[in-house]
C-alpha positions as CSV (number, residue, x, y, z in Angstrom):
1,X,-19.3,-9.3,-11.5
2,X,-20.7,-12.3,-10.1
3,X,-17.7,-13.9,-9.0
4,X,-16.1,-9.9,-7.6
5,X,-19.6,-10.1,-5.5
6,X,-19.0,-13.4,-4.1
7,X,-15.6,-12.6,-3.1
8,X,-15.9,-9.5,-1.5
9,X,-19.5,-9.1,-1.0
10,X,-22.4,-6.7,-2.2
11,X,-22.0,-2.8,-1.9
12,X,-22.6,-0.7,1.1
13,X,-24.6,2.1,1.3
14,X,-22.3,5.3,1.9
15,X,-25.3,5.7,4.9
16,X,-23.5,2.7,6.4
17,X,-19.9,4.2,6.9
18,X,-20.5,5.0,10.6
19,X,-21.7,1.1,11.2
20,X,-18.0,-0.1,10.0
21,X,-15.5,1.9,12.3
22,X,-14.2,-0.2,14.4
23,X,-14.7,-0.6,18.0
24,X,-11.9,-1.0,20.5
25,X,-11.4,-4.5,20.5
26,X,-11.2,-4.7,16.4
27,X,-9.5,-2.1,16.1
28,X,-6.4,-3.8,18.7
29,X,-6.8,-7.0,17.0
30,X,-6.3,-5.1,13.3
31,X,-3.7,-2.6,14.1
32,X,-1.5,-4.4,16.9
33,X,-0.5,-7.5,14.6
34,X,2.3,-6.1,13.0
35,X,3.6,-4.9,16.4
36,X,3.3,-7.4,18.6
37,X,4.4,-9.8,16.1
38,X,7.9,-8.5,16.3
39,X,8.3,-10.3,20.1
40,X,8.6,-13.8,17.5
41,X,12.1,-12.2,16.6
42,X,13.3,-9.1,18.5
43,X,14.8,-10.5,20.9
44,X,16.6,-13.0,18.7
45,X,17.8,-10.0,16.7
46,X,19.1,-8.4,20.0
47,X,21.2,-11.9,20.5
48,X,22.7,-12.4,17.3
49,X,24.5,-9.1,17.4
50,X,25.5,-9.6,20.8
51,X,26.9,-12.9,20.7
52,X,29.6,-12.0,18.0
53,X,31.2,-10.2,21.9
54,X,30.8,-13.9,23.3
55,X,29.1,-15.0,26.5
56,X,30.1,-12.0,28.1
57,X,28.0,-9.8,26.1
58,X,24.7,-11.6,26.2
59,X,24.2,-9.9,29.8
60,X,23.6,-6.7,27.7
61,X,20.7,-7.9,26.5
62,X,18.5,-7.1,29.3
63,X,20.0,-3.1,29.4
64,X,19.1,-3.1,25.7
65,X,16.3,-4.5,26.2
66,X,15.2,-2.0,29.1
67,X,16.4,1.1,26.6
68,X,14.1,-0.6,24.0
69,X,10.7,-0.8,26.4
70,X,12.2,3.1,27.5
71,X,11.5,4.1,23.9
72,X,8.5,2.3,23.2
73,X,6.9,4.1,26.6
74,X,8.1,7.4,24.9
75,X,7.0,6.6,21.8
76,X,3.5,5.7,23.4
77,X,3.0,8.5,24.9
78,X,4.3,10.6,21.4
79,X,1.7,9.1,19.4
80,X,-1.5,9.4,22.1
81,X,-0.5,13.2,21.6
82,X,-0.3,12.9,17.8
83,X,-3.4,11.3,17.6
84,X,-4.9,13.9,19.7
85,X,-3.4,16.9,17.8
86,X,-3.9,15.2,14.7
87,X,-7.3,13.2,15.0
88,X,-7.8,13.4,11.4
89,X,-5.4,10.5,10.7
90,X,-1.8,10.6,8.7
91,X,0.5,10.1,11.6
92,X,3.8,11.3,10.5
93,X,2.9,12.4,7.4
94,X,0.6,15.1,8.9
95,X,2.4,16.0,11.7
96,X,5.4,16.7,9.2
97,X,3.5,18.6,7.2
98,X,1.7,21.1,9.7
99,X,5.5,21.7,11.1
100,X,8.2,21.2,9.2
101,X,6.9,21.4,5.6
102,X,6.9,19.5,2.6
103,X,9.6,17.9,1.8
104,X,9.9,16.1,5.0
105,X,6.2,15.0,5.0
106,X,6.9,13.8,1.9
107,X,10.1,11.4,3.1
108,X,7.7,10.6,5.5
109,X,5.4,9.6,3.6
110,X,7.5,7.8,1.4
111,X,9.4,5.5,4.2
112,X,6.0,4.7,5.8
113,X,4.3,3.6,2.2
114,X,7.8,1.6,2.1
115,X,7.5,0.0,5.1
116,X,4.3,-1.0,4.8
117,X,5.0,-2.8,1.5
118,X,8.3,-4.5,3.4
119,X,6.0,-5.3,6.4
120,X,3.7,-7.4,4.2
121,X,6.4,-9.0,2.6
122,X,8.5,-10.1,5.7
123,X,5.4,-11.1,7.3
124,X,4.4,-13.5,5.3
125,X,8.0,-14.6,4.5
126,X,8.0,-15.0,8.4
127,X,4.9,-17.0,8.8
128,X,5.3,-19.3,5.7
129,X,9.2,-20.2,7.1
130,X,7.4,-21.3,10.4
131,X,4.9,-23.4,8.2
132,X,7.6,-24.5,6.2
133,X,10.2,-25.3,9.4
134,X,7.0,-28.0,10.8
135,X,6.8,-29.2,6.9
136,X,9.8,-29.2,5.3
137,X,8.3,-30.6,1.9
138,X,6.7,-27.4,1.6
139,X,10.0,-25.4,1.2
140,X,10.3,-25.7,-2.3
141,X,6.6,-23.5,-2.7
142,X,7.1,-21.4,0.0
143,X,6.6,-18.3,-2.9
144,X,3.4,-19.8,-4.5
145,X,1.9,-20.4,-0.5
146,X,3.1,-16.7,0.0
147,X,1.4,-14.8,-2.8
148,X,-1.7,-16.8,-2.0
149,X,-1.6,-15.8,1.6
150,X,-1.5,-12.6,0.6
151,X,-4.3,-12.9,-2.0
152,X,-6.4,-13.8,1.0
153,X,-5.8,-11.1,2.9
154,X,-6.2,-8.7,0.2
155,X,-9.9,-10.6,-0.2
156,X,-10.8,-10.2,3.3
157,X,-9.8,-6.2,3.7
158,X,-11.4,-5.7,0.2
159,X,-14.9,-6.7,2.2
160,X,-14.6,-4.1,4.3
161,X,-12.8,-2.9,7.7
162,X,-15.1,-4.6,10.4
163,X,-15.4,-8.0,8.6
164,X,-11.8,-8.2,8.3
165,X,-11.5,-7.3,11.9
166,X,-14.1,-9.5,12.9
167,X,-12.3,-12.2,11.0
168,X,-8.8,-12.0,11.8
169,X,-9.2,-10.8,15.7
170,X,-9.9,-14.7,16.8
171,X,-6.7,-15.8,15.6
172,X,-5.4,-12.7,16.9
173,X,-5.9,-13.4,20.3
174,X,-5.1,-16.7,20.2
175,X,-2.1,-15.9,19.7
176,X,-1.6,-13.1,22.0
177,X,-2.9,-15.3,24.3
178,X,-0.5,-18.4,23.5
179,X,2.5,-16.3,23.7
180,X,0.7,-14.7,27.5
181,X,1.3,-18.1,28.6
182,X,4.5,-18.6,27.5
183,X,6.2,-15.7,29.7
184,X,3.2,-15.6,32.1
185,X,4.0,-19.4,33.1
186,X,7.9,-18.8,32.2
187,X,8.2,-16.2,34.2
188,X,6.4,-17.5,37.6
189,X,9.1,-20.4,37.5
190,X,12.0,-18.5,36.8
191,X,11.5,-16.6,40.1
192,X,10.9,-19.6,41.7
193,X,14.0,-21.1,40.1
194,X,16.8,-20.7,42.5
195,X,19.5,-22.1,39.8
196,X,21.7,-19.7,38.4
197,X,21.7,-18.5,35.2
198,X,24.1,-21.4,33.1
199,X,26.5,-19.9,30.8
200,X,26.7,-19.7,27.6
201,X,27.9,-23.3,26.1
202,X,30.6,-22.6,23.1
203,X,30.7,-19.4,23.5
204,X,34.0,-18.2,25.8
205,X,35.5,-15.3,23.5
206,X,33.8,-13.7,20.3
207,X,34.7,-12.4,17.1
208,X,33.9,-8.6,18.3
209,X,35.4,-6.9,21.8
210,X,32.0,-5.6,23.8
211,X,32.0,-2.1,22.5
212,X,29.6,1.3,22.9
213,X,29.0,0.7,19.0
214,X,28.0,-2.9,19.1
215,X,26.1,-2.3,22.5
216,X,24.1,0.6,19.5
217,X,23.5,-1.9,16.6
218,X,22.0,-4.2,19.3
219,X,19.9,-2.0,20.0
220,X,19.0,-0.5,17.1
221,X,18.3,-4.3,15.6
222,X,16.0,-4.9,18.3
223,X,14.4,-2.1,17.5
224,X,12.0,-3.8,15.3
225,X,10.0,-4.6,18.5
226,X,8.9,-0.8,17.9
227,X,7.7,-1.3,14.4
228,X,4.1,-0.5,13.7
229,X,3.4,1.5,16.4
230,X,3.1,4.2,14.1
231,X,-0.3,2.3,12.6
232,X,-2.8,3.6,14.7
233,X,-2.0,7.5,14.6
234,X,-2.7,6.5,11.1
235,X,-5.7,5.3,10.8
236,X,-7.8,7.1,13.8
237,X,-10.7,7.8,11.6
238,X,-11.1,3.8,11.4
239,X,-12.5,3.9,15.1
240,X,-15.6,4.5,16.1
241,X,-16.3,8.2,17.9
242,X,-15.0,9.1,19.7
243,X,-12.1,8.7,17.4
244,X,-9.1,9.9,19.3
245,X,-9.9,8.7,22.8
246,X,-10.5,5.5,21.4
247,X,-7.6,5.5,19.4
248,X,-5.7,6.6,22.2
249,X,-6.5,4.0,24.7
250,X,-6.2,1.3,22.4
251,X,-2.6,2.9,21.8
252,X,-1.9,2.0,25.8
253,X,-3.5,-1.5,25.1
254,X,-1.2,-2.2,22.2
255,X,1.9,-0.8,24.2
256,X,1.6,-2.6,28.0
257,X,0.8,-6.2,25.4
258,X,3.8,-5.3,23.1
259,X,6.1,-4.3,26.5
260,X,5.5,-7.2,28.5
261,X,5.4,-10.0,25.9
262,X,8.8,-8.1,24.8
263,X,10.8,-7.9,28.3
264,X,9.2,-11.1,29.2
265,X,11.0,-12.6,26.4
266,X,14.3,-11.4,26.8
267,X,14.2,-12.0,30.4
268,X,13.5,-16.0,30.0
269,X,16.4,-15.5,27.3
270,X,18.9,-14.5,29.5
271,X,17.5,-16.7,32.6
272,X,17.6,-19.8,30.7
273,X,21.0,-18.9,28.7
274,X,19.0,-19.3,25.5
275,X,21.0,-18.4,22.2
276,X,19.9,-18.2,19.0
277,X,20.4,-21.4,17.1
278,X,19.9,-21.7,12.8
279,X,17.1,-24.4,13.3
280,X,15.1,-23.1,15.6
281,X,13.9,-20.0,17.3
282,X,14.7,-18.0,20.7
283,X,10.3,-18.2,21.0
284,X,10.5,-22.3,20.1
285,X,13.3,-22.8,22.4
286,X,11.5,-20.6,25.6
287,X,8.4,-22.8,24.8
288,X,10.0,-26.0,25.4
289,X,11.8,-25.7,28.3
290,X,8.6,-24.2,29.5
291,X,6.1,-26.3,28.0
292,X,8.2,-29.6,26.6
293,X,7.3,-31.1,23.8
294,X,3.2,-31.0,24.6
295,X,0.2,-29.7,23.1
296,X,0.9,-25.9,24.6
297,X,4.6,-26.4,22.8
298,X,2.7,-26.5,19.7
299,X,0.3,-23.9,20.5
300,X,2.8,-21.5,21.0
301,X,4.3,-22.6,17.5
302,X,0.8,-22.5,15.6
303,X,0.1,-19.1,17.6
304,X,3.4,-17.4,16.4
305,X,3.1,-18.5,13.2
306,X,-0.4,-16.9,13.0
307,X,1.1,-13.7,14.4
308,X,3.6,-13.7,11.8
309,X,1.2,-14.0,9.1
310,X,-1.8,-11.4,10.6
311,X,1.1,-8.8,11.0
312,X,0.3,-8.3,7.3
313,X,-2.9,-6.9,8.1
314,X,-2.2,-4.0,10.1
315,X,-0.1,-2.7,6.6
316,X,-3.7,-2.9,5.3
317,X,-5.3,-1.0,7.6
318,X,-2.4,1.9,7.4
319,X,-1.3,1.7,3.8
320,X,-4.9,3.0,2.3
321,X,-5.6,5.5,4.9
322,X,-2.7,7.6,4.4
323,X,-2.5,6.8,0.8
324,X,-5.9,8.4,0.9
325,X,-4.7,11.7,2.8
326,X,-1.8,11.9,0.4
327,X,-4.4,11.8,-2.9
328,X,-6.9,14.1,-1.1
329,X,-3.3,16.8,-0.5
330,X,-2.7,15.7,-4.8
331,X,0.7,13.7,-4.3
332,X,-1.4,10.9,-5.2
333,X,-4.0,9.9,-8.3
334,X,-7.5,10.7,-6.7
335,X,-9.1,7.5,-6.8
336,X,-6.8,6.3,-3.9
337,X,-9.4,8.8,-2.2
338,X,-12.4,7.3,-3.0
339,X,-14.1,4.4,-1.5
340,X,-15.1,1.5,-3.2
341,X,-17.9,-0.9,-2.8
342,X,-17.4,-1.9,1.0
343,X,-16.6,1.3,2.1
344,X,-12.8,0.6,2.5
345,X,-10.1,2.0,-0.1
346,X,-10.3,-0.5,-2.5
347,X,-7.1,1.1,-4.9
348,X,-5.1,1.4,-2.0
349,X,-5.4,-2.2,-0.7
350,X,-5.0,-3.6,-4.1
351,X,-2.0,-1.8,-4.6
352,X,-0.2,-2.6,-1.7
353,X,-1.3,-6.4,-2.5
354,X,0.6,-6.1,-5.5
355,X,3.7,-4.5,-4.9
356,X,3.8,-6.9,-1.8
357,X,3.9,-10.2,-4.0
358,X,6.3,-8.6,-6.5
359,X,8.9,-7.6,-3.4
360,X,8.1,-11.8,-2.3
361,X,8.4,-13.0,-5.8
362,X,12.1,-10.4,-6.2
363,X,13.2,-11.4,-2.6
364,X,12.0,-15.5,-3.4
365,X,10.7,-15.3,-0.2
366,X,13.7,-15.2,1.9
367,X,13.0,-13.3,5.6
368,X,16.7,-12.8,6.0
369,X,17.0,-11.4,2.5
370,X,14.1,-9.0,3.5
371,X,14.7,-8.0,6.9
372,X,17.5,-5.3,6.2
373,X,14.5,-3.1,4.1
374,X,12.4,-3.4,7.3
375,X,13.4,-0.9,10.5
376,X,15.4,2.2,8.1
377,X,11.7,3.4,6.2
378,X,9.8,3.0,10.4
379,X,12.2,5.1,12.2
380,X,13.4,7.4,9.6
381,X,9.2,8.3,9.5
382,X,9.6,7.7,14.1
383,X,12.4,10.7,13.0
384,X,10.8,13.0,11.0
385,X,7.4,12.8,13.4
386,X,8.7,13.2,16.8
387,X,10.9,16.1,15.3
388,X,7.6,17.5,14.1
389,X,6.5,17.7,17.2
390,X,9.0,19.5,19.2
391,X,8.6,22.1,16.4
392,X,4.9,22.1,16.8
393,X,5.5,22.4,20.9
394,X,8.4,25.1,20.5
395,X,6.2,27.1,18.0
396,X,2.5,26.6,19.8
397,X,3.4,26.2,23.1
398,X,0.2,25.4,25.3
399,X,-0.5,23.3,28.6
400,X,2.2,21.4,29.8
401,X,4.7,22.1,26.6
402,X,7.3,21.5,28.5
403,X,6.2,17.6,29.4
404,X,5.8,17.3,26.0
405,X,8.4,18.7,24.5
406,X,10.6,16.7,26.6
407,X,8.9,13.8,25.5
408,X,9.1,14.2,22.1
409,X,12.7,15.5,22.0
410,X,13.7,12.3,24.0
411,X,12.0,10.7,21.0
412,X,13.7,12.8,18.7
413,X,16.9,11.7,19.7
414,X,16.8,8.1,20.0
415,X,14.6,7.3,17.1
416,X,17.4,9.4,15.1
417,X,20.5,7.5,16.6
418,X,18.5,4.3,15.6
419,X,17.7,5.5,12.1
420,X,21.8,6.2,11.9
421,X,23.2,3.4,12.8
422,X,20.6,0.9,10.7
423,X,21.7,3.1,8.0
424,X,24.8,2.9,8.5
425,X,25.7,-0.9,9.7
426,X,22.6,-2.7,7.6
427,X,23.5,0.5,4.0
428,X,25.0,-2.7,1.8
429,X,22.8,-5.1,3.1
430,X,19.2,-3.4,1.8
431,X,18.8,-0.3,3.9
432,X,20.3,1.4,0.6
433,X,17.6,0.6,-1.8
434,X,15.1,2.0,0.8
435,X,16.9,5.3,0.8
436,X,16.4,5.4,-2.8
437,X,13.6,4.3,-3.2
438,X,12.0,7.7,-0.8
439,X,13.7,10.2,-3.0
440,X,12.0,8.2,-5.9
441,X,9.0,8.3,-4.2
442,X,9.1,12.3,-3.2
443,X,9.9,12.6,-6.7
444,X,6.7,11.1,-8.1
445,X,4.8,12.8,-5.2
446,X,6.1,15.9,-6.7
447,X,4.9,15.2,-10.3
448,X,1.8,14.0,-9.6
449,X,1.3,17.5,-7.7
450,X,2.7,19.4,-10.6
451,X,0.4,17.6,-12.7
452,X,-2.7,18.4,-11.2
453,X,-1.4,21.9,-10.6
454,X,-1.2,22.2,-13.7
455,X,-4.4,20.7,-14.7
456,X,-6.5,22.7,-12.9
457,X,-4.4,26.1,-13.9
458,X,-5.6,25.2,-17.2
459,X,-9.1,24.3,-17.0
460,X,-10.2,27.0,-14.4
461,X,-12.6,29.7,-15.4
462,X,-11.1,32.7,-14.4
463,X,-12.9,36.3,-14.6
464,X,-11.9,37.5,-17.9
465,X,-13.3,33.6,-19.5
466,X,-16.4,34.5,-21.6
467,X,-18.6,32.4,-22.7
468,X,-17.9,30.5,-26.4
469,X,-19.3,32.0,-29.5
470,X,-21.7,29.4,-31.2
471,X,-19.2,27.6,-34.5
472,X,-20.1,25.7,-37.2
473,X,-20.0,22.0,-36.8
474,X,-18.7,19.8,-39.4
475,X,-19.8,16.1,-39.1
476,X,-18.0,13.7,-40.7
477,X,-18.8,9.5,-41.3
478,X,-15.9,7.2,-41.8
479,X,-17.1,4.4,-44.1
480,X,-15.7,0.8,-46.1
481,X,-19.2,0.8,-47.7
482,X,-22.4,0.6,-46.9
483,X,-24.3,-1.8,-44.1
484,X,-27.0,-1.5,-41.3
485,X,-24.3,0.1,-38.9
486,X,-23.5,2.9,-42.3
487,X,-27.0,3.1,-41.9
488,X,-27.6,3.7,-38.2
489,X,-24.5,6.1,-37.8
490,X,-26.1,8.5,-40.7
491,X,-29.2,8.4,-39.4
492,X,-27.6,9.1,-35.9
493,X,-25.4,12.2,-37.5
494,X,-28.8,13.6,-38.9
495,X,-30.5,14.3,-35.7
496,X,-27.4,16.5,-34.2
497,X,-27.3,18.9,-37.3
498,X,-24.8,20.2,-39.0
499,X,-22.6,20.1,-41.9
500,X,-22.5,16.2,-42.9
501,X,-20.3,14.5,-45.3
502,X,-19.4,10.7,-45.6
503,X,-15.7,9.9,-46.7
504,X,-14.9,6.6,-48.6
505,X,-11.1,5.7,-49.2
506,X,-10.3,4.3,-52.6
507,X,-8.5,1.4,-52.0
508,X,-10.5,-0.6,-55.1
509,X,-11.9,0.3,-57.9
510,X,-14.7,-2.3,-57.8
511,X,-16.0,-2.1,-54.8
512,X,-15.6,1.8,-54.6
513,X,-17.7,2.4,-57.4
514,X,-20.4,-0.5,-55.5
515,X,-20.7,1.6,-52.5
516,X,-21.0,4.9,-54.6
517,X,-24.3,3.0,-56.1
518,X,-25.2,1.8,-53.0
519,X,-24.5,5.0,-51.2
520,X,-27.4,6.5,-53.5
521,X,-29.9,4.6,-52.6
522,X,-29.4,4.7,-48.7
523,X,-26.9,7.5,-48.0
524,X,-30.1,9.9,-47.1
525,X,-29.1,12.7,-49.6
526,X,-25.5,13.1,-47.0
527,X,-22.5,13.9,-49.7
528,X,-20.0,11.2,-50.0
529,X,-16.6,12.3,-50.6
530,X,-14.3,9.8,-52.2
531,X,-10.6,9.8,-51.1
532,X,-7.7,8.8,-53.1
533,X,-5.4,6.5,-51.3
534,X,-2.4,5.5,-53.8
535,X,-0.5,3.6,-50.9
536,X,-4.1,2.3,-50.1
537,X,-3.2,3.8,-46.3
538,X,-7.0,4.0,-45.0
539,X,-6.4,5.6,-41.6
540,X,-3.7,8.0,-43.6
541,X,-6.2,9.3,-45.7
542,X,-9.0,10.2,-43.4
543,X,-6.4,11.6,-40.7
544,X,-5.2,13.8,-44.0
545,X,-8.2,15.3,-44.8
546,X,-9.3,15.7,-41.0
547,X,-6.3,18.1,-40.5
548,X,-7.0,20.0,-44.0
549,X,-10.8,20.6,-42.5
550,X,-9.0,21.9,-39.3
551,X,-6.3,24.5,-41.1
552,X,-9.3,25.3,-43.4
553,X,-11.7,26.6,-40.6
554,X,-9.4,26.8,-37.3
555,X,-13.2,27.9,-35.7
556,X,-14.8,24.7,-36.9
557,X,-15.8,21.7,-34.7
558,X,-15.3,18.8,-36.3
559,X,-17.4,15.4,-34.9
560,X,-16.5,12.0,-36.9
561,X,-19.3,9.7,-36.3
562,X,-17.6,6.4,-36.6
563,X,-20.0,3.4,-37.2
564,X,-18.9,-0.2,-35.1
565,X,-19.9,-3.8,-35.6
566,X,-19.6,-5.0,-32.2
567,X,-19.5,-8.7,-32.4
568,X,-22.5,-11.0,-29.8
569,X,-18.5,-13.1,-28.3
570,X,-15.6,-11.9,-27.4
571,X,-13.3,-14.0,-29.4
572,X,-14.7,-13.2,-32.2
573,X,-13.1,-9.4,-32.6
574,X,-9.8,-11.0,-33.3
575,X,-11.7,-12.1,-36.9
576,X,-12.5,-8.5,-37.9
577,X,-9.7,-5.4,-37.9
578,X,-9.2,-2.7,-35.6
579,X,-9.6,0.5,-37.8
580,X,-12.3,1.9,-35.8
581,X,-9.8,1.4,-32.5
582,X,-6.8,2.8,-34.3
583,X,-8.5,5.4,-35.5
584,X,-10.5,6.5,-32.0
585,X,-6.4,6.5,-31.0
586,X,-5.3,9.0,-33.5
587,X,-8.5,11.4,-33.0
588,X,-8.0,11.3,-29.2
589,X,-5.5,14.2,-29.4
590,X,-6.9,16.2,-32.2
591,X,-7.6,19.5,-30.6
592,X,-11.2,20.4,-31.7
593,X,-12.2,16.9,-32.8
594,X,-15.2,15.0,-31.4
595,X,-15.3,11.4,-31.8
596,X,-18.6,9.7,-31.6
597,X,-19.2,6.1,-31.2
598,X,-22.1,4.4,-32.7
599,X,-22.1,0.5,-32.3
600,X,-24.4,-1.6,-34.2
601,X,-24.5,-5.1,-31.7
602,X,-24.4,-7.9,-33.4
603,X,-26.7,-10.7,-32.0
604,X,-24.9,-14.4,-33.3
């Protein structure tokens, strides 16, 4: 307990809730990481498929590039109208449920909560390769420094929302700001740069012609600039009120940093004729031709990096909340509803800790290995959401459904060619397991529904329950002889009433007849009943006679009253036997059997 409270810190007051939404600034710092992050590599993804047309080709990466900033501008405007139709939070999830039932919210659901767990993973895959690209000695632990990055992370959230935020916005905008400089300064001298663009060295023909479909998976790869833009729709109940116009203009925030860092980018790509290279990054290569080999060189570096690694947060501020929505609507256990000590949902970030580190520790940290899992689960949910919402418009209507529904269909449309072709080009690569992995998912959403349905279908009072007709109680006291805890269980047994017997299994002789004398002079005039055990099968025989008491009298309530030493250390249980825990065990599903506990504490 001590060391939980000097990790994450002592409990808030529920009172206290409203003090840790987040304001605007937090909340950008929290929620953008993941998405802006993806400027490190999008356009180096938006290369790599490009140049297998040759030199040629690479002009295409400014179109695509354009198509891409197109969508995240519709996409923008999507989610500003989801989070104002939908201010309680969920994103897709919600809208999917409100229009086009359950089964799609539910694959919804499922590829976000997939995605989230990828994001984490290829984040911190990303940020320890940078670490481990300036240190190469630290290659060989790039797993350990992985899980512990992610440890950390799951420390800070687990103190609540605004601490987290208040920790991790610095290095936040740091970066943000490095990377600023970059295309700001980039930029400015590319327009003043009257050299032409220099072609393409080694490259004259390519191992593809220049096609409509390779112009698509271009596209579609770069893509992942759009990833997490979903987050905020998410989580709107994390701001402070009001929630949805704060949500909303944080959304523009997020989008003009994301767009402009992203087309900057690509532009000095294609001015400078930068291609992606094995050792070294499109970003690392922009900075030092802009920068040489300087301090900002390496603050660009250290800034990216950082970026990389923060873009893990953002899963933790999206993974709990709609975990959360989904327990509250029972596809979830409940407690992924409930808050914990510092009023954040402590289940839910634990949980995506985990199954973070055991997709690092399966993947052994590779970013390549990971990256195919990453874009299917975010646009198959950009799919199911936008499609929502031109069945919400088409069905409600309203001011301006028209605007809208254009929107959202344009949405629609290209977030579903995008899903298709990362299905289809990246299916053997990853994208596969993701795919079954949702169905797996919706499955377990489905049972855990069922199982509560059914729960509460049978413990329900209806109108025709009556009240129970009072029953005789049979109390009955497990004993190997007779002590100071045989002693303090009878005495215990006496004060609820009842029928009270005490049952002894013969095992020996000896000390049978021992505790019968014994049992005389302390047993408080209760009856002890001796049962014979020829196999000398202690548990056996008491479990034997409990179920002859229930056929007996099928109305009788039977309560063992089970005296327990309970040792003053911990180690020292393994030196006595576990009959009282195997037997708790076997009495646990005996219909009309009370067990009662009565521990005698031992003090040395």
């Amino acid at each position: 307990m001590i060391l939980k409270r000097w990790l994450v810190g002592d409990p808030l007051k529920t009172a206290q809730a409203a003090d840790q939404r987040l304001s605007k600034t937090l909340a950008l710092a929290i929620f953008s990481s993941n998405n802006i992050s993806s400027v490190a590599y999008a356009t180096e993804e938006i290369l790599l498929v490009l140049v297998l047309a040759g030199a040629a080709a690479i002009a295409w990466s400014i179109p695509v590039s354009l198509a891409i900033l197109f969508l995240v501008l519709v996409l923008t405007i999507s989610y500003r109208q989801i989070i104002y139709e939908y201010p309680e939070g969920g994103g897709a999830y919600t809208v999917a449920k409100a229009n086009l039932g359950e089964l799609p919210s539910l694959a919804a659901a499922g590829a976000l909560m997939i995605s989230y767990v990828v994001t984490v993973a290829v984040s911190i895959a990303a940020g320890i390769a940078a670490l481990t690209s300036a240190i190469p000695s630290l290659f060989a632990h790039r797993e350990a420094l992985g899980l512990v990055t992610i440890l950390f992370i799951v420390i800070m959230n687990l103190r609540g929302v605004r601490e987290s935020g208040q920790f991790f916005s610095i290095p936040t905008y740091f970066a943000i700001g490095v990377l600023s400089l970059l295309v700001v300064v980039g930029v400015v001298r590319s327009l003043y740069d009257s050299k032409p663009v220099p072609p393409a060295m080694g490259l004259n023909g390519g191992l593809e012609p220049i096609t409509l479909f390779l112009i698509l998976r271009s596209f579609a790869v770069g893509c992942s600039a759009v990833t997490g833009m979903e987050v905020i729709s998410n989580g709107v109940k994390a701001f402070r009120a009001p929630e949805s116009k704060n949500a909303a203009t944080t959304m523009i925030w997020m989008s003009i940093i994301l767009g402009s860092l992203f087309m900057g980018v690509s532009w000095l790509a294609y001015h400078y004729g930068v291609l992606p290279k094995a050792d070294e990054t499109v970003v690392s290569q922009l900075a030092r031709l802009t920068f040489g080999n300087g301090a900002a060189y390496y603050a660009v570096q250290i800034g990216t990096m950082i970026l990389l690694i923060l873009a893990a947060n953002s899963a933790f501020a999206g993974f709990p909340h709609l975990a959360s929505i989904l327990a509250r609507d029972g596809f979830m256990p409940h407690q992924m509803a409930t808050f914990g000590d510092r009023l954040v949902f402590s289940n839910g970030i634990v949980i995506l800790g985990f199954f973070a580190c055991l997709l690092l520790v399966l993947f052994q940290g590779d970013t390549h290995a990971l990256i195919p899992l990453y874009a299917i689960g975010v646009f198959l949910s950009f799919t199911i959401s936008q499609s929502g919402m031109v069945h919400s418009w088409l069905r409600r209507k309203g001011k301006h459904w028209r605007e809208k529904l254009l929107v959202n269909g344009v949405g629609a449309f290209t977030t579903g060619v995008a899903t298709i072709i990362i299905a289809t080009t990246k299916f053997w690569d990853g994208s596969w397991i993701v795919l079954f992995l949702v169905m797996l998912l919706i499955m377990m959403f489905r049972g855990i529904r069922s199982h509560y349905k059914a729960v509460k279908e049978q413990i329900t009072l209806t109108r025709d329950s009556r009240p129970p007709r009072p029953r005789h109680n049979l109390i009955l006291i497990p004993i190997s002889g007779v002590n100071r805890s045989v002693v303090r269980a009878v005495d215990y047994a006496r004060s609820r009433g009842g029928d009270i017997k005490a049952l002894l299994v013969d095992v020996n002789k000896e000390e049978t007849a021992l505790a019968e004398i014994q049992w005389a002079q302390w047993g408080c005039g209760v009856p002890l009943i001796v049962l014979p055990s020829p196999y000398r099968s202690i548990l056996g025989s008491i479990m034997d006679f409990i179920e002859e008491q229930r056929q007996k009298d099928p109305d009788c309530w039977i309560t063992v009253v089970l005296p327990e030493i309970l040792p003053a250390r911990w180690w020292q249980n393994i030196l006595h036997n576990q009959r009282a825990l195997m037997l708790k065990a076997s009495l646990l599903f005996k219909d009309r059997v009370v067990l009662t506990d009565v521990p005698y504490h031992l003090t040395r």
